[in-house]
C-alpha positions as CSV (number, residue, x, y, z in Angstrom):
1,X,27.9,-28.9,9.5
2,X,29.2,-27.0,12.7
3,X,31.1,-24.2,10.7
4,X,28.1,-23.2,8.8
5,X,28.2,-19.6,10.2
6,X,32.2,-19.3,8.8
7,X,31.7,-20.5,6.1
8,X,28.0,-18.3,5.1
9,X,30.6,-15.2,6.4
10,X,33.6,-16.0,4.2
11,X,30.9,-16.6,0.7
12,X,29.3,-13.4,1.6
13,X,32.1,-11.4,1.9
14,X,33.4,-12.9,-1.4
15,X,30.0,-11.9,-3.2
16,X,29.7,-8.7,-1.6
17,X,34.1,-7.6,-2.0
18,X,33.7,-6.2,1.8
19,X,33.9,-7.7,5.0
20,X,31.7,-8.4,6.7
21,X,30.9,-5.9,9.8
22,X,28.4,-7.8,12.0
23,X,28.3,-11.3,13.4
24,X,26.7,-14.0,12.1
25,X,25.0,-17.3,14.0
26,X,23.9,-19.9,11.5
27,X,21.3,-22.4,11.9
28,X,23.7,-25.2,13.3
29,X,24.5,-23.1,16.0
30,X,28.0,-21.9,14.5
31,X,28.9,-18.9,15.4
32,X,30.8,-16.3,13.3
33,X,32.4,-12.2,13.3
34,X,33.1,-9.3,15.8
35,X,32.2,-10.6,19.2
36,X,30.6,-7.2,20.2
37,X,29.4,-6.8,16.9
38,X,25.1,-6.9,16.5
39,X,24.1,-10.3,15.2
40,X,22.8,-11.3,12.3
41,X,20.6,-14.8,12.4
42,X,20.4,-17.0,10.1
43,X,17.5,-19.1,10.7
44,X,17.6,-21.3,8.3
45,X,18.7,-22.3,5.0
46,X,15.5,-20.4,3.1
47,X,16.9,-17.6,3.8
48,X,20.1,-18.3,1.7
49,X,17.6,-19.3,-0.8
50,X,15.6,-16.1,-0.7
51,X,18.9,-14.2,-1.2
52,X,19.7,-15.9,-4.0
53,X,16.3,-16.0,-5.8
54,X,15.5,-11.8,-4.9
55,X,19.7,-10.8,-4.5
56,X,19.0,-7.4,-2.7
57,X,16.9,-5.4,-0.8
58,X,14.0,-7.3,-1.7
59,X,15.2,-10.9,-1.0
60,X,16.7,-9.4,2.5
61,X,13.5,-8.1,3.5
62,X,11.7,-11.5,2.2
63,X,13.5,-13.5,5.0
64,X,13.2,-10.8,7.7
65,X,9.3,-10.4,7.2
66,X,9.5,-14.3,6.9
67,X,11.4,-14.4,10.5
68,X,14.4,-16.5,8.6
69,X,16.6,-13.8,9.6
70,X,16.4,-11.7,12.7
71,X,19.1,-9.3,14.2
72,X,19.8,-9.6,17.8
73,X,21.4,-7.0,19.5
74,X,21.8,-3.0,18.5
75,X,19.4,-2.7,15.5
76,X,20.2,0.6,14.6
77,X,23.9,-0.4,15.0
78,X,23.7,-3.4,12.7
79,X,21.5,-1.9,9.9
80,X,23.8,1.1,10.0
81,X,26.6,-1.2,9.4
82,X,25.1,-2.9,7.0
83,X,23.9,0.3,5.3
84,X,26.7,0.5,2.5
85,X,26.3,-3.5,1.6
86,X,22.7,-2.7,1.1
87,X,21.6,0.4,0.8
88,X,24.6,2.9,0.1
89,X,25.6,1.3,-3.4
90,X,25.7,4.5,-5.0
91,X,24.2,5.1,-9.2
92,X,27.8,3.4,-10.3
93,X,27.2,0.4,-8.2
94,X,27.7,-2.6,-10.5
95,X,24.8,-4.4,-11.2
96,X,24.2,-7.9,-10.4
97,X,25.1,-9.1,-14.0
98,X,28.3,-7.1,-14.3
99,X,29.3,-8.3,-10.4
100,X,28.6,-11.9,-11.8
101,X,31.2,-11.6,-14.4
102,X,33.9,-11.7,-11.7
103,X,35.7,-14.9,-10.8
104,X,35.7,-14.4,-7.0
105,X,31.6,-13.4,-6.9
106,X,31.1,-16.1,-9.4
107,X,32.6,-18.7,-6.5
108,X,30.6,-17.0,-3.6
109,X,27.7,-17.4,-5.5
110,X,27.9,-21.4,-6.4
111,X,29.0,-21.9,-2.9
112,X,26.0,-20.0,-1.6
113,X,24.2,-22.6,-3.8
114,X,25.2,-25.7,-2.3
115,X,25.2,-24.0,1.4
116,X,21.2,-23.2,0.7
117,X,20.7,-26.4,-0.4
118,X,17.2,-27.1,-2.3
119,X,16.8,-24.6,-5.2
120,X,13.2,-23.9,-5.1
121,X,12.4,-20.6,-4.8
122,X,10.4,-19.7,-1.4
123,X,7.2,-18.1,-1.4
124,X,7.0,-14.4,-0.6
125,X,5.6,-14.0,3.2
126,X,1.9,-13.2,2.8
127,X,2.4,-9.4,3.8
128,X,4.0,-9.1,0.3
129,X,1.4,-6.6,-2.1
130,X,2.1,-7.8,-5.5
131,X,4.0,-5.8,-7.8
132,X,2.9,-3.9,-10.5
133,X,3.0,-0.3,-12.7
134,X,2.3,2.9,-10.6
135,X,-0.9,3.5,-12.3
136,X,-2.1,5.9,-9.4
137,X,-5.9,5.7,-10.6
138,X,-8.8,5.9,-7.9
139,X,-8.6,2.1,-7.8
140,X,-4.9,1.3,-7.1
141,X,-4.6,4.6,-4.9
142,X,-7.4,3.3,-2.5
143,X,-6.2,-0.2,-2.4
144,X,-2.8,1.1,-2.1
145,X,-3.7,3.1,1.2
146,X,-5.9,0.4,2.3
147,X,-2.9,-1.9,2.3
148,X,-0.9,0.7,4.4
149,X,-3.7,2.3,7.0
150,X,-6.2,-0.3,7.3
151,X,-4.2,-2.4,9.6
152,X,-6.0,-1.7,12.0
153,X,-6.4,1.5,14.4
154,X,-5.7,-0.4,17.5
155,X,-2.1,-1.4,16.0
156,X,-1.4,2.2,15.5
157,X,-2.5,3.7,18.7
158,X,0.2,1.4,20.0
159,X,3.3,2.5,17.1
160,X,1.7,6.3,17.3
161,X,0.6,6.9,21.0
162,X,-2.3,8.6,21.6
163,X,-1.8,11.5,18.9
164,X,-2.4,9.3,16.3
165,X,-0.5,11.1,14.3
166,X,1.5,9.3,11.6
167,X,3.9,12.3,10.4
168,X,6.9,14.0,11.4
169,X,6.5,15.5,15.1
170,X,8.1,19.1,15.9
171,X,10.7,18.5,18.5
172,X,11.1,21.8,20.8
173,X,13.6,21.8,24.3
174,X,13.2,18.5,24.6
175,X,9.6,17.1,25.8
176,X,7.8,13.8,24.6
177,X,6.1,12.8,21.7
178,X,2.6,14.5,22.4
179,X,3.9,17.3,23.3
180,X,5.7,17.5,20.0
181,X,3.3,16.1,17.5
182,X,1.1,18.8,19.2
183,X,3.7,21.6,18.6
184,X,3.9,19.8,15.4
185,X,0.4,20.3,14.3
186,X,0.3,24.0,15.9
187,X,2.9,25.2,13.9
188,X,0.8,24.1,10.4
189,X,-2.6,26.2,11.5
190,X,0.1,29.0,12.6
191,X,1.6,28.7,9.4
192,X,-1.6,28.6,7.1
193,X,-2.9,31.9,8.9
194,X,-6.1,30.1,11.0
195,X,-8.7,32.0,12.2
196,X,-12.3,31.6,13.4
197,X,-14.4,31.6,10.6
198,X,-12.2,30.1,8.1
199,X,-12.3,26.5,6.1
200,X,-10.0,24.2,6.0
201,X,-9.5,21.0,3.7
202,X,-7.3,18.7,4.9
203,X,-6.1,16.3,2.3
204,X,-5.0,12.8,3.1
205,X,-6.6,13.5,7.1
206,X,-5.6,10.6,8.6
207,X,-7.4,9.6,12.0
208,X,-8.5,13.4,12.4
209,X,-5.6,15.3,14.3
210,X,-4.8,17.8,12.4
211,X,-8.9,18.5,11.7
212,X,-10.0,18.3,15.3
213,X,-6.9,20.7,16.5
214,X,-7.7,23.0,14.0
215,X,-11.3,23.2,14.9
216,X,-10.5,23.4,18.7
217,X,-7.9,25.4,18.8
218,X,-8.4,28.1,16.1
219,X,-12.2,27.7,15.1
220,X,-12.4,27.3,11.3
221,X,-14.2,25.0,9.8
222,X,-12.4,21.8,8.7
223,X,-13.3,19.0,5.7
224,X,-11.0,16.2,6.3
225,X,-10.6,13.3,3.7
226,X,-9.4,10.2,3.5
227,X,-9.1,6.9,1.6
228,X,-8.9,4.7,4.6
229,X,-12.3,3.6,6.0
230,X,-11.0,2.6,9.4
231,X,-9.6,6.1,9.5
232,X,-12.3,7.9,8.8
233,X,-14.5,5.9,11.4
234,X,-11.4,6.1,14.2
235,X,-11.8,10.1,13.1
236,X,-15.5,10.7,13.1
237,X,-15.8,9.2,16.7
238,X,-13.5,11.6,18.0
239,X,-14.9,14.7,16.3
240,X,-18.2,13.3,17.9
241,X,-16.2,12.9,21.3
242,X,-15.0,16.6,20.9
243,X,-18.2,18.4,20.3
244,X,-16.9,19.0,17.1
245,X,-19.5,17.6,14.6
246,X,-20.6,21.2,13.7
247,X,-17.2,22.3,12.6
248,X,-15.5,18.9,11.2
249,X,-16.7,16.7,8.2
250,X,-14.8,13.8,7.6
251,X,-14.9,12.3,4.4
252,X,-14.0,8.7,2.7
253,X,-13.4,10.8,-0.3
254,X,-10.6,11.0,-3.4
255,X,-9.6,14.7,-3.4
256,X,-9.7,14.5,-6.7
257,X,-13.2,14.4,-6.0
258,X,-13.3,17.5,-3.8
259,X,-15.6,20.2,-5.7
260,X,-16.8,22.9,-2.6
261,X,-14.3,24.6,-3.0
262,X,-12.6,27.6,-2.6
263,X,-11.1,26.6,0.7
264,X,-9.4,29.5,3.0
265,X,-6.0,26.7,3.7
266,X,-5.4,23.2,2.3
267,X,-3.0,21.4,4.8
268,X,-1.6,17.9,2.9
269,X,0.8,16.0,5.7
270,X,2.3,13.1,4.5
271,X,0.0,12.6,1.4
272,X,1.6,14.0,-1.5
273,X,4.5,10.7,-1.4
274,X,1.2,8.7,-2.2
275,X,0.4,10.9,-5.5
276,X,3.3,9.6,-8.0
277,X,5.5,11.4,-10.1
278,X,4.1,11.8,-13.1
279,X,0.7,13.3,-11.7
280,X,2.5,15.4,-9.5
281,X,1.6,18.5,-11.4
282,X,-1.8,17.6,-12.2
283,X,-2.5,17.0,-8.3
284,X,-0.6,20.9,-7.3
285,X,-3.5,22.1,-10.0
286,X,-6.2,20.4,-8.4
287,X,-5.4,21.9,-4.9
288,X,-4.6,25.1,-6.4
289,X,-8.3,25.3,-7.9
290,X,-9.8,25.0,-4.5
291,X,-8.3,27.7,-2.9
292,X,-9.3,31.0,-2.8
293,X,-7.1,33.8,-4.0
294,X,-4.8,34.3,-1.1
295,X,-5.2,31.0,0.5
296,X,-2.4,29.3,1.6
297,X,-1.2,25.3,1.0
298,X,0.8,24.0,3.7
299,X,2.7,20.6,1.9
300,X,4.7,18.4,4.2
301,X,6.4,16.2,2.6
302,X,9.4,13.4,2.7
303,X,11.8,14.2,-0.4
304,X,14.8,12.2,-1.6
305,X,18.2,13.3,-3.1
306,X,18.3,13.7,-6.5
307,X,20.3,12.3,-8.6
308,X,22.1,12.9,-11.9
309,X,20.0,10.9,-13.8
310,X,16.4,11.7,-12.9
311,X,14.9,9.0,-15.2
312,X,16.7,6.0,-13.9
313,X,15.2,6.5,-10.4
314,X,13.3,3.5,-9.0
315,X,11.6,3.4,-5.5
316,X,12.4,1.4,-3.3
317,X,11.8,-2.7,-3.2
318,X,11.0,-3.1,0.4
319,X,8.7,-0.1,0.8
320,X,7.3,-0.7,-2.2
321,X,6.5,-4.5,-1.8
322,X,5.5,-3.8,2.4
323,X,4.8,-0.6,3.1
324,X,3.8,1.8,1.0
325,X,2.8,0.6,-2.5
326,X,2.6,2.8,-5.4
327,X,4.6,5.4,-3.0
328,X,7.0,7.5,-4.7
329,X,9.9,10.2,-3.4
330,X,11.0,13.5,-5.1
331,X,13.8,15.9,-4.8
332,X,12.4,19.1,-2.7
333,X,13.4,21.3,-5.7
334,X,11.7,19.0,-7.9
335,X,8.2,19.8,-5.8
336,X,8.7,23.5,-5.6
337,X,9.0,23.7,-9.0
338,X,5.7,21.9,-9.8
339,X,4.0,24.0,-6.9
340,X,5.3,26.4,-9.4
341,X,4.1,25.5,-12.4
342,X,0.3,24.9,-10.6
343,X,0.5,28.7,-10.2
344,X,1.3,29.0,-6.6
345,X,4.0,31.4,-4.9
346,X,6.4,29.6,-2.7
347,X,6.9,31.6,0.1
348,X,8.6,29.6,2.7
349,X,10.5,25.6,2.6
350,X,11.6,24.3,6.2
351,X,13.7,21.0,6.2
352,X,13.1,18.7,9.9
353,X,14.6,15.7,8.7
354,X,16.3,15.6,11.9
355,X,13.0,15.9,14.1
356,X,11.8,12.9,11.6
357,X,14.7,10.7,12.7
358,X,13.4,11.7,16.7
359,X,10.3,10.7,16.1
360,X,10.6,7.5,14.6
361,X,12.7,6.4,17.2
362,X,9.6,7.5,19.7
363,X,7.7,4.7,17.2
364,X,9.8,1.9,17.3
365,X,10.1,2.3,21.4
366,X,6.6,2.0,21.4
367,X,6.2,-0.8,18.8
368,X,9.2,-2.8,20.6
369,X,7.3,-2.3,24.2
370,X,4.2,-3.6,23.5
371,X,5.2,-6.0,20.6
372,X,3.2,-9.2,21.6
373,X,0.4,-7.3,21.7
374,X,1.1,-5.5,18.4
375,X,1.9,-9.1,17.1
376,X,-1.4,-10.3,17.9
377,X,-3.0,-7.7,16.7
378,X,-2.1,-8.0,13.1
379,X,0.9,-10.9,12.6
380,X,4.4,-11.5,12.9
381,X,5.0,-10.5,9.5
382,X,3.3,-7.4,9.7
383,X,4.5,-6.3,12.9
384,X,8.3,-7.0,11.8
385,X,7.9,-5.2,8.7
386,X,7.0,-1.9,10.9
387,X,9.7,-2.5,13.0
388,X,12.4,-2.6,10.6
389,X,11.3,0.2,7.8
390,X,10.5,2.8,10.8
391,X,14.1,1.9,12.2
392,X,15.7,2.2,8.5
393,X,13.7,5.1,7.8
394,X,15.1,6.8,11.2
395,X,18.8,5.7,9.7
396,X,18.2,7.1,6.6
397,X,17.1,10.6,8.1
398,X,19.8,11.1,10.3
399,X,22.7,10.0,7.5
400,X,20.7,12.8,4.8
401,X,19.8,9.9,2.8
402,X,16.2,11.4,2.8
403,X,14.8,14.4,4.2
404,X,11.4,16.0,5.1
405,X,10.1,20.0,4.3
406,X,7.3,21.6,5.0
407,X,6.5,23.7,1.8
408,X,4.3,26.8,2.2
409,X,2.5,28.0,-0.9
410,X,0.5,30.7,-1.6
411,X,-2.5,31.2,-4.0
412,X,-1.7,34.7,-4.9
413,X,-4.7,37.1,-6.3
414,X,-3.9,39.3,-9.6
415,X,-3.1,42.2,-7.4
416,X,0.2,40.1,-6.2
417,X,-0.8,40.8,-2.6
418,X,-0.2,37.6,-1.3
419,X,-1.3,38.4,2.7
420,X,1.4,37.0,3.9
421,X,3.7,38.9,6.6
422,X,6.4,41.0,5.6
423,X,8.3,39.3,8.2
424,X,9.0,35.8,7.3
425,X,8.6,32.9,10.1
426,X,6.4,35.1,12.2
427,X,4.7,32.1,13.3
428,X,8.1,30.2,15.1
């Protein structure tokens, strides 16, 4: 049929009760929508048939991961456009059964039936972890990470550069991303107080930044853990390559599991999202045990908005499924107040959500540069799903949908002197 493209455009727009903003090519060629609008592909008809099997974020990201649908053109532009059809919907967004009950969604849908053709459902694209309850035991943490990290380290010295640092970078006058994932991971020993002599734990280390600028830079002692083997390998080997092996231990180790304490600092970047909500508390105790009176806890950490219904929030279906399993966001308030409750003093919260957005465009440049090579490193799949969460994530930081904080804590003895400076952000 050589109108397929007009006529996929008009049923959507009926389902969805909004035009459509982007153009669409169909699978006959058929072309459809804004002329200088990004464009949407549509494959083939499985990806109908995804949509209307998963309807949402999930059955979207099924035929994207699957290569059924691809965007050519802006791809900031087009998800941005697309944001308030998929993502914007807002807590009084109907749900699929209340949309169903109206006439004109109820037509879109059967003629989004015939259009797909065959109603089997497709099979999820192998990158897809299987769903199940956030359990966050030892088990399902580690395979959860494993899923995430162990792609390989070769694949992320391409997305990360050669920081390897997969966190928010600390954007200063400009400058590239070393620079600033350097200024980045300055501004956290700054922060914790580091000084020769000192010990550090880094919690959740990742392929040994952090651990081997510390060491370097400021001469403590550092124990760095992680759940990923191929990190800790990648991060042992350049400790070794550093001359560092005297000052920097890196572990495959839970921190649950950590018992040397008291530390001087704990520094947790990017790990906390991977803890879960309802052990939140129990993990701010567990830090808060291993450090000294006086020590510091520097928590960086992505947060969501809250909302007004705290117990309806769900995470998200296509992080969730591809990404990050088991990952869950809170509001910022919601983790000072549980630092809180550990026992620690909060004595500083700085929001970058901004310098996130920067640096996950810096990602996806490098992903999209080298992307046969990142293709062949792991598959099509897996490199597409990288692609589009670090460009959506980018979105969603620059439109406030989430943000990022770096939370400074303080351990403070019975005296109340905490050590800090009377003078806050002596360290900027």
């Amino acid at each position: 049929m050589a109108d397929a493209a007009l006529r996929l455009k008009s049923l959507l727009e009926q389902v969805s009760g909004a035009p459509l903003p982007i153009r669409i090519r169909a699978w006959d060629g058929s072309q459809s929508g804004p002329p200088d609008a990004p464009t949407l592909v549509v494959r083939n008809r499985r990806a109908l048939r995804r949509l209307l099997w998963k309807p949402g974020e999930l059955g979207l990201a099924r035929a994207w991961v699957a290569g059924d649908l691809d965007i050519e053109g802006d791809l900031y532009g087009a998800l941005d456009l697309l944001a308030g059809l998929i993502w914007e919907r807002g807590e009084d967004a109907r749900t699929l059964a209340q949309a169903l009950r109206d006439p004109q969604v109820r037509a879109g849908a059967r003629g989004l039936v015939r259009l797909a053709g065959l109603p089997l459902p497709p099979a999820p694209p192998p990158e897809e972890v299987r769903r199940r309850r956030h359990l966050h035991t030892r088990r399902t943490d580690r395979r959860a990470i494993s899923h995430h990290y162990d792609v390989g380290n070769d694949f992320y010295e391409i997305v990360l550069g050669p920081s390897m640092v997969y966190s928010c970078a600390y954007w200063q006058d400009g400058g590239n991303l070393e620079d600033a994932q350097r200024d980045k991971l300055e501004l956290i020993c700054r922060k914790l107080g580091l000084s020769p002599g000192r010990r550090l734990l880094d919690v959740g280390c990742g392929w040994g930044s952090l651990a081997v600028h510390a060491a370097r830079e400021h001469g403590v002692s550092v124990v760095g853990v992680t759940l990923s083997q191929e990190q800790a390998v990648y991060a042992r080997k350049r400790v070794a390559d550093e001359g560092l092996t005297d000052r920097v231990e890196i572990r495959v180790q839970d921190y649950r599991d950590v018992v040397d304490g008291p530390y001087d600092a704990i520094s947790s970047v990017g790990m906390a999202e991977h803890v879960g909500g309802d052990r939140y508390l129990e993990y701010a105790r567990d830090l808060y045990a291993l450090l000294r009176p006086g020590g510091r806890l520097l928590n960086h950490q992505i947060a969501r908005r809250p909302q007004r219904d705290e117990s309806s929030y769900d995470v998200d279906e296509f992080i969730d499924a591809y990404v990050f399993p088991d990952g869950e966001l809170a509001p910022v308030g919601t983790t000072v107040t549980q630092l809180e409750r550990a026992g620690f003093e909060v004595r500083d919260v700085e929001a970058i959500r901004e310098h996130y957005a920067l640096t996950l465009r810096r990602w996806v440049a490098n992903l999209e540069a080298e992307w046969s090579r990142a293709v062949a490193l792991t598959s099509p799949g897996r490199a597409r799903v990288w692609r589009l969460y670090m460009a959506a994530s980018a979105l969603a930081f620059e439109r406030n949908r989430i943000g990022v904080n770096q939370v400074l804590a303080v351990r403070s003895p019975e005296s109340g002197s905490s050590g800090m400076p009377l003078r806050a952000r002596t360290w900027n």
